[in-house]
LUMVOSE-200283 format. One record per residue (C-alpha): residue number from 1; residue in three letters; x, y, z. Coordinates in Angstrom, 2 decimals, padded with zeros to 5 digits. Layout:
BEGIN
 senu vexke      px      py      pz
  NUM   ALA       X       Y       Z
...
REM end
This chain:
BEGIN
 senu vexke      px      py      pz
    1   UNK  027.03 -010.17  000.90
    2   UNK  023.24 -009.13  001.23
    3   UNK  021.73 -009.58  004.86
    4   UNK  018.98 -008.60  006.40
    5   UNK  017.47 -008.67  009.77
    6   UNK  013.86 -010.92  011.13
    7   UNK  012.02 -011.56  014.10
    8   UNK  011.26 -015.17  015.19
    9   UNK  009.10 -016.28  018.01
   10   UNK  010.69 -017.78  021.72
   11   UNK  012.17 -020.87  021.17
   12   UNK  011.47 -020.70  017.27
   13   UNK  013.66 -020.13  014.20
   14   UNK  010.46 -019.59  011.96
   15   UNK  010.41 -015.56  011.41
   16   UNK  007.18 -014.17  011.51
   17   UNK  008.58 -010.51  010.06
   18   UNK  011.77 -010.03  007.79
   19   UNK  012.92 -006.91  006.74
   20   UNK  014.25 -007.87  003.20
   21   UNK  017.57 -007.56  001.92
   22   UNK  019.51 -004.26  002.48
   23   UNK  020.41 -002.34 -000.83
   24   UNK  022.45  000.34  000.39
   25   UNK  020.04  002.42  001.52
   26   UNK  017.12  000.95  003.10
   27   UNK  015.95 -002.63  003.67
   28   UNK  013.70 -003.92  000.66
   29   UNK  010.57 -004.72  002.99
   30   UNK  011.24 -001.27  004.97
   31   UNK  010.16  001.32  001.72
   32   UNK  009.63  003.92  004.11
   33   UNK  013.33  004.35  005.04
   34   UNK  013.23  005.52  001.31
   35   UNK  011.66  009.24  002.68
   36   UNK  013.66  009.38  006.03
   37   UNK  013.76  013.20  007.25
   38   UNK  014.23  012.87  011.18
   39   UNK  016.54  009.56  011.15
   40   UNK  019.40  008.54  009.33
   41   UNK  020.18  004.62  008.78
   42   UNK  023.53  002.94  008.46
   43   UNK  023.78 -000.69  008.01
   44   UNK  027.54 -002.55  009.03
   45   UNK  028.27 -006.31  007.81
   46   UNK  031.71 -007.07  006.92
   47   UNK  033.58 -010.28  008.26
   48   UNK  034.56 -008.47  011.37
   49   UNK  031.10 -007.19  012.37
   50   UNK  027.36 -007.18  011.62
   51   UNK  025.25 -004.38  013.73
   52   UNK  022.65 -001.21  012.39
   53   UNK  022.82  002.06  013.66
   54   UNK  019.95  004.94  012.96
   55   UNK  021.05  008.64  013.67
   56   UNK  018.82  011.34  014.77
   57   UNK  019.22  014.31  012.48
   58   UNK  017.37  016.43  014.97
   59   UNK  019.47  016.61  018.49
   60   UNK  015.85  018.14  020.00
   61   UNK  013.82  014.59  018.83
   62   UNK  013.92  012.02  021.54
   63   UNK  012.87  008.60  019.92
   64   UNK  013.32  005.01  021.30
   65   UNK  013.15  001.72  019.89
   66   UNK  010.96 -001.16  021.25
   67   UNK  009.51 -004.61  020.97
   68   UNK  006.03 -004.89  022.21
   69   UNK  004.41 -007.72  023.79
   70   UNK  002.28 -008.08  020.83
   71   UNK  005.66 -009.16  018.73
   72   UNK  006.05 -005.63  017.02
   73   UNK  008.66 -003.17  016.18
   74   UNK  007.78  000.10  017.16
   75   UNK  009.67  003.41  016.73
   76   UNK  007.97  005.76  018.87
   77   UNK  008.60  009.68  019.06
   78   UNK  008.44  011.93  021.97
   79   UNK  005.73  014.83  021.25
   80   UNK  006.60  017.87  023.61
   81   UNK  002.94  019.50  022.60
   82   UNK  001.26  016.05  023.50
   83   UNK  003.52  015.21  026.19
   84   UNK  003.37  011.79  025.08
   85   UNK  004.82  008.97  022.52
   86   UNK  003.76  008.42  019.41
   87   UNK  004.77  005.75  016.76
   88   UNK  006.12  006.75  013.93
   89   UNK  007.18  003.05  012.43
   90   UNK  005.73 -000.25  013.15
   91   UNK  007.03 -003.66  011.62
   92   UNK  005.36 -005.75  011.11
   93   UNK  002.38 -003.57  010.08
   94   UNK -000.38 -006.03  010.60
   95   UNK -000.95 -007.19  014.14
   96   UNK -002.13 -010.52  012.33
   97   UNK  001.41 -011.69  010.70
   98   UNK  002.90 -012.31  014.50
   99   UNK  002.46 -016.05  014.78
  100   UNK -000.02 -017.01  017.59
  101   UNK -000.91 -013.00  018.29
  102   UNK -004.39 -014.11  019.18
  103   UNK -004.29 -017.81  020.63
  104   UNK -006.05 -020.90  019.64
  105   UNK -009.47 -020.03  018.20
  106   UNK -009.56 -016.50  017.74
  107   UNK -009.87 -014.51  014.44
  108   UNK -007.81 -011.80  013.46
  109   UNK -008.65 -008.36  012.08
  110   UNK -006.02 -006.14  011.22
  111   UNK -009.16 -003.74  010.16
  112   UNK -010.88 -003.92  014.29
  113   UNK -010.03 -002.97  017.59
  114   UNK -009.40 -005.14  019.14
  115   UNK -007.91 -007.24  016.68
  116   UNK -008.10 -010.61  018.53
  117   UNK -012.07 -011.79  018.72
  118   UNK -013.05 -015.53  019.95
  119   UNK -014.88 -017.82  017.46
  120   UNK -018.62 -018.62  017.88
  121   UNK -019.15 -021.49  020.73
  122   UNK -015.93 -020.02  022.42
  123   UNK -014.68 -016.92  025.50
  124   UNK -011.97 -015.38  026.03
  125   UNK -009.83 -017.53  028.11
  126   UNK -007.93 -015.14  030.27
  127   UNK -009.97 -011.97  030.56
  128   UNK -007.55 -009.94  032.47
  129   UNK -004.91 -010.62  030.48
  130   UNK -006.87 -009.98  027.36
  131   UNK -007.51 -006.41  029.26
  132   UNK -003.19 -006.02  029.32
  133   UNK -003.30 -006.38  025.64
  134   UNK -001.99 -009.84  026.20
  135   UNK -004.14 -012.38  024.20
  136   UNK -001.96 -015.31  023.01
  137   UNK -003.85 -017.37  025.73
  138   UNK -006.58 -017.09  022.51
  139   UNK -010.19 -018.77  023.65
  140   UNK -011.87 -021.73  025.31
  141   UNK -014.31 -023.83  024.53
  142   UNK -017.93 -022.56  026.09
  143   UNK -018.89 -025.85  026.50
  144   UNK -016.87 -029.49  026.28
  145   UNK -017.32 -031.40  023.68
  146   UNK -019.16 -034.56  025.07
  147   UNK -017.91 -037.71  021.63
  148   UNK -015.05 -038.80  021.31
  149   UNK -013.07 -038.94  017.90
  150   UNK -013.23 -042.06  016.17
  151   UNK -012.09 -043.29  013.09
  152   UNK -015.73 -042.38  011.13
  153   UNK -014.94 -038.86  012.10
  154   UNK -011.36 -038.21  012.07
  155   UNK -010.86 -039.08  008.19
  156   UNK -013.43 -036.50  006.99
  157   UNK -016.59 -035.98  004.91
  158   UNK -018.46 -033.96  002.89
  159   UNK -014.37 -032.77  001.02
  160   UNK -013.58 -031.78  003.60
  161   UNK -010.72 -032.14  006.50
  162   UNK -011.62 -032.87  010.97
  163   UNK -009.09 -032.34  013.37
  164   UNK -009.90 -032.55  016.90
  165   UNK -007.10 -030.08  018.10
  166   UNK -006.09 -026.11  018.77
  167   UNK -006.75 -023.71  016.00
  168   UNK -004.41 -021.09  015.58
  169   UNK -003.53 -017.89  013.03
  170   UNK -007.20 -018.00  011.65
  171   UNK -007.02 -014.49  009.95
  172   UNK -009.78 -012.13  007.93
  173   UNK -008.29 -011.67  004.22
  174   UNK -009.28 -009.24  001.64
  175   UNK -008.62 -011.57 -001.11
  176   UNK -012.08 -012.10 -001.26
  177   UNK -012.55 -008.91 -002.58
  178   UNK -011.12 -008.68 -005.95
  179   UNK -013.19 -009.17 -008.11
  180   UNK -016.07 -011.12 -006.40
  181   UNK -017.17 -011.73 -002.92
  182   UNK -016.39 -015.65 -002.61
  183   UNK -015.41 -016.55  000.67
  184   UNK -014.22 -020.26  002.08
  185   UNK -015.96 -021.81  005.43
  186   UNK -014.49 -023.18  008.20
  187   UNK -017.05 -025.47  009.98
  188   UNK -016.38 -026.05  014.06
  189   UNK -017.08 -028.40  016.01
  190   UNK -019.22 -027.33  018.93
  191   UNK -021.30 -029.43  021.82
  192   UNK -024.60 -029.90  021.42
  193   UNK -026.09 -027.89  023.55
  194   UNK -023.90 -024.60  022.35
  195   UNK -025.64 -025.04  018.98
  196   UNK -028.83 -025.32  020.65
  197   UNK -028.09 -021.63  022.16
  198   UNK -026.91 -020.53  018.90
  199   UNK -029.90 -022.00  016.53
  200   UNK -031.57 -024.94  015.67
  201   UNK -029.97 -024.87  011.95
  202   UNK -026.32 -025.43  011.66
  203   UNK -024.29 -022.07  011.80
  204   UNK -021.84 -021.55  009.74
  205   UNK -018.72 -019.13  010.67
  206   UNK -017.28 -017.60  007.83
  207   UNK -013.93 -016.72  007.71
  208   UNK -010.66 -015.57  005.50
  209   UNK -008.80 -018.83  003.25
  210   UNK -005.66 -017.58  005.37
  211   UNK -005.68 -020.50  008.22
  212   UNK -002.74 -022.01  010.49
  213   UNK -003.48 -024.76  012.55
  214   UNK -002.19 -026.53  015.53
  215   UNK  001.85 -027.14  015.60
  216   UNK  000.47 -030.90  015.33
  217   UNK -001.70 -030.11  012.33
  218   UNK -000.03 -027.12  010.99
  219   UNK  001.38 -028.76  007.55
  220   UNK -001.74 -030.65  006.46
  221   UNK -003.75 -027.96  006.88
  222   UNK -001.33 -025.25  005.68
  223   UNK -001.35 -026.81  002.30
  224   UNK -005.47 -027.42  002.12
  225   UNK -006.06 -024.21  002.72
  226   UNK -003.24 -022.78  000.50
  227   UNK -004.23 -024.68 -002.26
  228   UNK -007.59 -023.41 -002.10
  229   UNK -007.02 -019.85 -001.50
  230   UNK -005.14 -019.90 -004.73
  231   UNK -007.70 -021.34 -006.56
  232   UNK -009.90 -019.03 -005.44
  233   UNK -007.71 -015.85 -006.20
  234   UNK -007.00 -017.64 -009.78
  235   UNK -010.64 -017.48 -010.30
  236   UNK -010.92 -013.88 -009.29
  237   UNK -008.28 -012.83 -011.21
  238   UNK -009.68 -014.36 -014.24
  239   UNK -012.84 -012.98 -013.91
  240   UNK -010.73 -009.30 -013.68
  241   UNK -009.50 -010.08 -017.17
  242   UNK -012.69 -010.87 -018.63
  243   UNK -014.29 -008.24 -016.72
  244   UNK -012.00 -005.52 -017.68
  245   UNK -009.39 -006.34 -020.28
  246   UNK -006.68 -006.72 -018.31
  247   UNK -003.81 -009.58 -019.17
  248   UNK -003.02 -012.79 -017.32
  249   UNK  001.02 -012.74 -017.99
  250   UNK  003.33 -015.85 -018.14
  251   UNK  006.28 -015.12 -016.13
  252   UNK  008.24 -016.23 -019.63
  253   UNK  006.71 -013.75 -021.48
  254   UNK  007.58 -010.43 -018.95
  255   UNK  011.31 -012.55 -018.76
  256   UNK  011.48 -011.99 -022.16
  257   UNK  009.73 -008.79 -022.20
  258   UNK  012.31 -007.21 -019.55
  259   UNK  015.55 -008.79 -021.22
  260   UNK  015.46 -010.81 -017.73
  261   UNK  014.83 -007.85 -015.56
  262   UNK  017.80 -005.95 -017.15
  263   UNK  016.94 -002.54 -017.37
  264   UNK  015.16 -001.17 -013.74
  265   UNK  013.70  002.47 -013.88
  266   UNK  013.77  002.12 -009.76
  267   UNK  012.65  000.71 -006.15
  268   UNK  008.57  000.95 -005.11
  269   UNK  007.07  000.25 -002.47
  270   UNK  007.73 -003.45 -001.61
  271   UNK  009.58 -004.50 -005.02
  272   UNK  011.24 -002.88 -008.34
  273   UNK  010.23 -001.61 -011.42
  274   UNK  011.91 -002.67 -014.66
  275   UNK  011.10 -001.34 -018.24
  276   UNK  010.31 -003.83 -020.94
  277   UNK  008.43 -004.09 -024.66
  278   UNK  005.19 -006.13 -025.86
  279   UNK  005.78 -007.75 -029.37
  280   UNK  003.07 -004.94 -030.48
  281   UNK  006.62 -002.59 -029.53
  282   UNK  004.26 -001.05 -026.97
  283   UNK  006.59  000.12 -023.51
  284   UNK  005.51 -001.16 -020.60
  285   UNK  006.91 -000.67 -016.73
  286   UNK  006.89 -004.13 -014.47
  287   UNK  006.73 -004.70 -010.94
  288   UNK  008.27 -007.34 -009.43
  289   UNK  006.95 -007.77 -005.92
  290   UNK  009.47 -009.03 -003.17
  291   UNK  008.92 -010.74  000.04
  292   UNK  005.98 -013.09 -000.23
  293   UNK  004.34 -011.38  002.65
  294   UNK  004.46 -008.01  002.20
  295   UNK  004.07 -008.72 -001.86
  296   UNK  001.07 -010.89 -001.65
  297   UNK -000.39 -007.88  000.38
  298   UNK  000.38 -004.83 -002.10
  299   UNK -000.34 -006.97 -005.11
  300   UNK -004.30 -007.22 -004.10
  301   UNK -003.98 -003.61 -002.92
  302   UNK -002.61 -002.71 -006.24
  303   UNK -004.95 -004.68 -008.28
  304   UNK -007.93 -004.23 -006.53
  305   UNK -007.22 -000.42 -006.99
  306   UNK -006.84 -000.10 -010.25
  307   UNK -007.54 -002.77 -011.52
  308   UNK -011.21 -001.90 -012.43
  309   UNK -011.09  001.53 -012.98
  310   UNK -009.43  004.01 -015.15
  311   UNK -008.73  007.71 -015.15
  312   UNK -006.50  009.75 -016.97
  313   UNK -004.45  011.05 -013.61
  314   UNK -004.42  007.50 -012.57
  315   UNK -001.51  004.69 -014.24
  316   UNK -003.27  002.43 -016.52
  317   UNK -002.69 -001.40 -014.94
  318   UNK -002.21 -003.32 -017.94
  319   UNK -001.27 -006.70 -016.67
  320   UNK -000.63 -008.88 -013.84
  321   UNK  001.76 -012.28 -013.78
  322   UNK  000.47 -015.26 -010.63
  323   UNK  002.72 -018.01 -011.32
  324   UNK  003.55 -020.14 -007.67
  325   UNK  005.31 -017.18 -005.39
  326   UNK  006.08 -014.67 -008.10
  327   UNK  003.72 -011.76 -008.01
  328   UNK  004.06 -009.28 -010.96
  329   UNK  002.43 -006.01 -012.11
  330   UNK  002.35 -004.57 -015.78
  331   UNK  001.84 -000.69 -015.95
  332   UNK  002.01  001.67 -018.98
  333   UNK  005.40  003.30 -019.12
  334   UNK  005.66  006.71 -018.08
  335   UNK  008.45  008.27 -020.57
  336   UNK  009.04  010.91 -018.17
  337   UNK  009.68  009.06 -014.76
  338   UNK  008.36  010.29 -011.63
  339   UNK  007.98  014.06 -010.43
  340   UNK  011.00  013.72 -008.16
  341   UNK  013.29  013.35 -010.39
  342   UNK  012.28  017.06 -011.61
  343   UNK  012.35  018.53 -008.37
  344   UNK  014.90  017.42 -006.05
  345   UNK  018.26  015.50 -008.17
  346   UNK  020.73  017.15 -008.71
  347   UNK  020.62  016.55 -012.49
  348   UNK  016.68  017.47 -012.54
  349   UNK  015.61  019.14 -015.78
  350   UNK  013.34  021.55 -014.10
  351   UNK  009.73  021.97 -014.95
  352   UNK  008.29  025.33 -015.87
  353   UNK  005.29  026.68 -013.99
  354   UNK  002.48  026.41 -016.17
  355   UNK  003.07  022.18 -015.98
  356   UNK  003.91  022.52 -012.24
  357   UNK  000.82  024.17 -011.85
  358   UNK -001.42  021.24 -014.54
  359   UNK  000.63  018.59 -012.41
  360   UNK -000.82  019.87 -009.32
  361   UNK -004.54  020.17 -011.07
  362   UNK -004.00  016.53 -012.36
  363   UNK -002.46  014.81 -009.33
  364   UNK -005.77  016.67 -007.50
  365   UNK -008.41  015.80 -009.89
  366   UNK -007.05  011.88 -009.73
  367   UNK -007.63  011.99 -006.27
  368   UNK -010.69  013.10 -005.89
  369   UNK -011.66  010.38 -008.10
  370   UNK -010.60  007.88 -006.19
  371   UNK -012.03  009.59 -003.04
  372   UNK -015.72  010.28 -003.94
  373   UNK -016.09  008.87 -007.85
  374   UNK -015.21  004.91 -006.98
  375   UNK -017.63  002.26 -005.44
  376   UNK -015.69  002.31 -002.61
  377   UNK -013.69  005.32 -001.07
  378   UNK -010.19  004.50 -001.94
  379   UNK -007.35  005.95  000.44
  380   UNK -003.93  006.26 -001.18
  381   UNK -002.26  006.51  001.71
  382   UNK  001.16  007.53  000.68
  383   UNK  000.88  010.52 -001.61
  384   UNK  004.58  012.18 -002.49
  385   UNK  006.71  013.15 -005.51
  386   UNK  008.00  009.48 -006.00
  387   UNK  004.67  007.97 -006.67
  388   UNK  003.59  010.71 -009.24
  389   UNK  004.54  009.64 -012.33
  390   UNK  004.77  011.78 -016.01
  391   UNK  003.66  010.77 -018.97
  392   UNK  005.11  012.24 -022.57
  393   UNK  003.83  015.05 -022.57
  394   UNK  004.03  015.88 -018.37
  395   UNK  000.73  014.94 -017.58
  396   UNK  000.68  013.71 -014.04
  397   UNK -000.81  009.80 -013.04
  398   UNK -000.88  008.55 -009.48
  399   UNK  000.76  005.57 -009.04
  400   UNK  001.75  002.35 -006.44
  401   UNK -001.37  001.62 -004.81
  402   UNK  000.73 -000.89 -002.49
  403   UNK -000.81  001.06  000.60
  404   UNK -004.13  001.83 -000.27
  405   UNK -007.16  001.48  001.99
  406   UNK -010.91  000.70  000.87
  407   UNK -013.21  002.62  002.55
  408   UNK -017.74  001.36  002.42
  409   UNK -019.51  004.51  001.15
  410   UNK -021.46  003.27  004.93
  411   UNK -018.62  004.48  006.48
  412   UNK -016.44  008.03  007.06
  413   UNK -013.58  006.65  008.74
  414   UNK -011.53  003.71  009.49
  415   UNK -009.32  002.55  011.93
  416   UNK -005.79  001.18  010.21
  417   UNK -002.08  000.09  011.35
  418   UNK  000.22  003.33  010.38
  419   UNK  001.35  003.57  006.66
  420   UNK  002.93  006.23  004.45
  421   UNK  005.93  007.99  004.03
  422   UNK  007.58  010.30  007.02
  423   UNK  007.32  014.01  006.22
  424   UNK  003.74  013.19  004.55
  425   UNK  002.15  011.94  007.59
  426   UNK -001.17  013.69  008.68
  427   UNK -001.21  014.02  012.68
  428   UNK -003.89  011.46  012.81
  429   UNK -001.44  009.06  011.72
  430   UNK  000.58  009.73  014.80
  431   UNK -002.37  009.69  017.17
  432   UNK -003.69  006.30  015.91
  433   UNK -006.94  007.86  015.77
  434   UNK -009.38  006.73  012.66
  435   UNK -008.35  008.20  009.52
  436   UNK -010.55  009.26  006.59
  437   UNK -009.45  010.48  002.83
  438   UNK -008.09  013.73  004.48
  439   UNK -005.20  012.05  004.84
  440   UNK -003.98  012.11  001.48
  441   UNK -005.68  015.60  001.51
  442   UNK -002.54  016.46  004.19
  443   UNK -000.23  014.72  002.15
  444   UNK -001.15  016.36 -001.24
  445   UNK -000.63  019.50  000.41
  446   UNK  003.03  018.45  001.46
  447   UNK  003.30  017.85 -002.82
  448   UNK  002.57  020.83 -003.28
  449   UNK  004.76  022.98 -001.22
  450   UNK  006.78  020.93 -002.87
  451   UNK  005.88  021.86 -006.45
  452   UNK  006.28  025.35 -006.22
  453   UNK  009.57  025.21 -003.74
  454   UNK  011.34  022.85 -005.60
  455   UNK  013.14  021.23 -002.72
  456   UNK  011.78  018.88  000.06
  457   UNK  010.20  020.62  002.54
  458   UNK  011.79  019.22  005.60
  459   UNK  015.73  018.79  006.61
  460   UNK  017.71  019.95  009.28
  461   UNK  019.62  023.42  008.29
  462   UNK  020.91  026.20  010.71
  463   UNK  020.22  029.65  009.24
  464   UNK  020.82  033.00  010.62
  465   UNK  016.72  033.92  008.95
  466   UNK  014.58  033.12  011.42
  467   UNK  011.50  032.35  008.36
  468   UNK  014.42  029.77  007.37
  469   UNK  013.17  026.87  009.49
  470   UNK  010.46  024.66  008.40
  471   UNK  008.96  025.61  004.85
  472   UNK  005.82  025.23  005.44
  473   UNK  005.56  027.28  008.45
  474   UNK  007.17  029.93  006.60
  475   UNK  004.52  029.66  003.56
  476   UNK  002.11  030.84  005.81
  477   UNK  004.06  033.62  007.69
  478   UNK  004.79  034.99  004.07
  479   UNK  001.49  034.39  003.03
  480   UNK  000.28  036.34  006.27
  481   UNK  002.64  039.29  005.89
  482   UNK  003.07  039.20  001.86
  483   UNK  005.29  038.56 -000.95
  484   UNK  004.41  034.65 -001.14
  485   UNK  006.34  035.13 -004.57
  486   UNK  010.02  035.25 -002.75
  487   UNK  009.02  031.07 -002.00
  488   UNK  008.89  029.79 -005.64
  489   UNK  011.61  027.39 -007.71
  490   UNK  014.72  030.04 -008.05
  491   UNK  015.05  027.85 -011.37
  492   UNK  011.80  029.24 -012.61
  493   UNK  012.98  032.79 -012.88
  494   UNK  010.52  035.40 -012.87
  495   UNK  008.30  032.92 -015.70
  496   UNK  005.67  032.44 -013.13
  497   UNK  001.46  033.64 -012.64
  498   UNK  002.16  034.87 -009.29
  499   UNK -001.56  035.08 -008.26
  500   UNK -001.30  031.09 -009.42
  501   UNK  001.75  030.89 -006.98
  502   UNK -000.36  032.66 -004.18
  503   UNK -003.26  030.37 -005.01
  504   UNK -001.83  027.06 -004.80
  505   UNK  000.21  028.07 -001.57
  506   UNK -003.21  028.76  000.28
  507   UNK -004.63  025.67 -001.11
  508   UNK -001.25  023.67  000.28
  509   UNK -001.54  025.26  003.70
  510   UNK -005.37  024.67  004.05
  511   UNK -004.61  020.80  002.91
  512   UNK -001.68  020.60  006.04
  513   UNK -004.10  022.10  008.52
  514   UNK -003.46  019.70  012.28
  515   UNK -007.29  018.63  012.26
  516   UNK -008.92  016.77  009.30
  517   UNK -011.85  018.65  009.35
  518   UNK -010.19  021.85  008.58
  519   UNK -008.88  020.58  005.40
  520   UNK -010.48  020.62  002.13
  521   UNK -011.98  017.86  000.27
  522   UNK -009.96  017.13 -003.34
  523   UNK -012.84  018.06 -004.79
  524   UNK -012.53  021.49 -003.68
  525   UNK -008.82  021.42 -003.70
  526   UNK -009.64  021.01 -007.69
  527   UNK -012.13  023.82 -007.75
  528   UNK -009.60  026.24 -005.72
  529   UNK -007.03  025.73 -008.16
  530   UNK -008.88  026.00 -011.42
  531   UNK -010.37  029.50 -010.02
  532   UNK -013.88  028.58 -009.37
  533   UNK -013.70  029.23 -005.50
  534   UNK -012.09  031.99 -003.71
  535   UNK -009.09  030.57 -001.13
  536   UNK -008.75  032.60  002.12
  537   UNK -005.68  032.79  004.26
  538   UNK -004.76  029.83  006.16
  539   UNK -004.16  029.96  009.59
  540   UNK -000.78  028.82  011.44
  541   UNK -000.63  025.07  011.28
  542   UNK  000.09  024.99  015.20
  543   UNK  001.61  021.54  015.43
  544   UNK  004.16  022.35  012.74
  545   UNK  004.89  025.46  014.36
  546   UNK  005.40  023.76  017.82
  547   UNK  007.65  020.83  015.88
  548   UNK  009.85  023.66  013.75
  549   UNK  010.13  025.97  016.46
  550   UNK  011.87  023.58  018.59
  551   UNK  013.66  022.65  015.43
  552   UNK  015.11  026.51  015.00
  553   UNK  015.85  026.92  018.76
  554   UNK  017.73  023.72  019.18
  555   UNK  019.89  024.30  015.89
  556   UNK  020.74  028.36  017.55
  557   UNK  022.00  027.14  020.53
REM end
């Protein structure tokens, strides 16, 4: 039967984080298992035995598992060149899904460091334990209240609900974002004096819908504040529809559209994708979002995305479906799936250069739309062969937004929880330094290697050719000492521009440069490939040449 594995806080058997069912390969809420290079998972449950097991493929990588006082899963890897760990997998990705991270009356922000801030009238309780990273003692009061609850106060006013108890799991949401700016208030209860010190006027502390309360509390105000939050996203979604054409769904109609989910084209990030037909006999892909969670969270990323924009390297949203818990996206279908499928499987079809070389232009051009041409900067964040879809006639669109990151044209860079796919990582990802649109510069670059290669770039392989190690280290030793042709698709024959080939392997190894600011915008990524600017040899990548060569010498021994 299907199982899957969850964490729960002490002495509760409420799971904060569940890793969704396992479907032979990877767990459904775990996507990035999906592009596993260094690790290998096998998953056991039978009636004699239930466990998980994950293999390194790479003897030399030292990795271990832990579960951090903050109530995360991390899977940190040694780095020899930074003599230090770094994570490369956290679960749950947003510090603010733990239960009682921050305490009673805090506010998290997955988007701040820290993420854990005290409300207005309130301190942080236990400083030095705040200063251990410790802050489920949350915040006190700055001064006592000095009433006492009686019954023309406890029943509320004004609409709305009074408690006189501990608030917990008050979060900042993003739902406020699509589509409008509407936000809901939370009004506190402070002593008279602390408003004094704050103002004269009443302040008013505004907040994400998302609230918990007290264990006392929790299931009244649970459901006031759930109802309202999806009113409010109801609203925004309807203005999206007005705004920009896009189709409110009945979850009957996409049953019926889909044959009842019969036919899936695959497995995204955080649900499936199943093909269906409008009664206009138009084809249309659906997503069906699993794990509330997790699905709630790429469904705004998604729509917000692309919801209000278009762009012909970018899949056309045509639809979404809201109906209680089920989340569901309508896309155009792409007739010719997604550019892995060409690539890597063993049945591929094989693509010839000239659209290998239009994919790369298109997939290039989309993001530099999304980069510099959108109101906000939007970050893909996990840029690879699966979420590059083909249309009929192989023209490239970017798709499964599930990840993305909004970036204030105020702003260069942003501080975020880890996301992506492993072998596409930029090194900043690893650091857990602020990122900034470079990283999907990094991963394009890993795309394209890709492209012209025709095989994934990474995987363990013992070779007596010492250039036979990591691919992208030996792009730029051949690019360095000549005959960058010898690197291309064997399945494209000699049909190739090689000064095309040469071109877009320069571009690739300027995009997977170690710091961000020797990389190329996508603008100029664009202009490099369609001839306008002259690309100069890269230099070594040294991080991939420290990670490779360790590689090589391990696998000779």
């Amino acid at each position: 039967g299907s199982a899957w594995f969850s964490l729960a806080a002490l002495n509760s058997s409420i799971p904060y984080w569940s890793s969704g069912e396992w479907n032979g390969h990877y767990f459904g809420s775990i996507p990035e298992m999906s592009g596993r290079q260094l690790i290998d998972f096998t998953f056991v449950n039978n009636e004699q035995e239930v466990y998980f097991t994950y293999t390194l493929l790479d003897d030399a990588t030292i990795m271990r598992f832990a579960l951090n006082n903050s109530g995360q899963v991390k899977i940190l890897l040694w780095v020899e060149r930074a003599q230090d760990w770094v994570p490369a997998h956290t679960n749950p990705n947003d510090h603010c899904d733990v239960y009682g991270i921050c305490g009673p009356f805090t506010i998290c922000d997955e988007d701040k460091l820290p993420y854990c801030s005290c409300m207005e009238g309130f301190s942080i309780r236990s400083p030095d334990d705040w200063e251990l990273e410790d802050r489920t003692g949350g915040c006190m009061r700055n001064a006592q209240l000095d009433c006492r609850i009686n019954d023309n106060t406890s029943i509320g006013y004004n609409g709305c609900f009074v408690w006189d108890d501990e608030l917990t799991n008050v979060k900042q949401q993003r739902c406020g974002d699509i589509g409008n700016n509407k936000q809901a208030t939370l009004y506190l209860r402070l002593a008279d004096k602390e408003v004094k010190r704050l103002g004269r006027n009443r302040r008013r502390i505004i907040i994400g819908s998302a609230v918990g309360a007290s264990v006392a509390l929790f299931g009244l105000l649970s459901l006031f504040f759930l109802l309202m939050t999806r009113r409010m996203c109801a609203h925004r979604m309807k203005n999206l529809q007005g705004d920009g054409g896009i189709i409110m769904f009945r979850y009957a109609d996409l049953q019926r559209a889909t044959k009842n989910f019969s036919e899936k084209l695959g497995t995204g990030g955080f649900g499936s994708v199943f093909k269906g037909v409008l009664n206009d006999s138009s084809a249309i892909a659906v997503k069906r979002l699993d794990g509330a969670r997790q699905g709630e969270k790429q469904f705004r990323a998604e729509v917000r995305s692309i919801g209000t924009i278009q762009h012909i390297n970018l899949v056309k949203l045509i639809g979404f479906c809201t109906e209680g818990d089920r989340r569901l996206i309508v896309y155009e279908h792409m007739q010719n799936r997604s550019l892995d499928a060409h690539l890597f499987h063993s049945n591929a079809t094989g693509l010839k250069w000239s659209i290998r070389y239009q994919i790369a232009i298109g997939v290039a051009r989309g993001l530099a739309y999304l980069h510099d041409s959108c109101r906000d900067c939007i970050i893909h964040c996990d840029i690879k062969p699966e979420n590059i879809l083909l249309d009929a006639s192989f023209a490239p669109k970017i798709a499964d937004f599930g990840m993305a990151k909004f970036l204030g044209r105020d702003f260069s860079r942003v501080l975020t929880t880890m996301r992506g796919t492993i072998g596409y990582l930029a090194p900043e990802w690893l650091s857990g330094t602020l990122i900034t649109a470079k990283v999907d510069v990094y991963s394009y670059g890993m795309v394209l290697l890709e492209i012209v290669s025709g095989k994934r770039n990474s995987g363990t392989q013992c070779t007596t050719d010492d250039d036979d190690v990591y691919f992208p280290v030996q792009v730029v030793n051949k690019l360095l000492q000549g005959g960058a042709g010898s690197l291309m698709d064997s399945n494209l024959h000699d049909d190739v521009h090689l000064d095309q080939v040469e071109r877009a392997l320069k571009v690739a190894c300027w995009c997977i440069q170690d710091h961000e600011f020797d990389r190329p915008t996508m603008g100029e990524v664009v202009q490099y490939l369609e001839g306008f600017l002259e690309v100069n040899i890269p230099p070594m990548p040294r991080l991939l040449e420290a990670i490779a060569g360790s590689a090589h010498s391990k696998c000779k021994q």
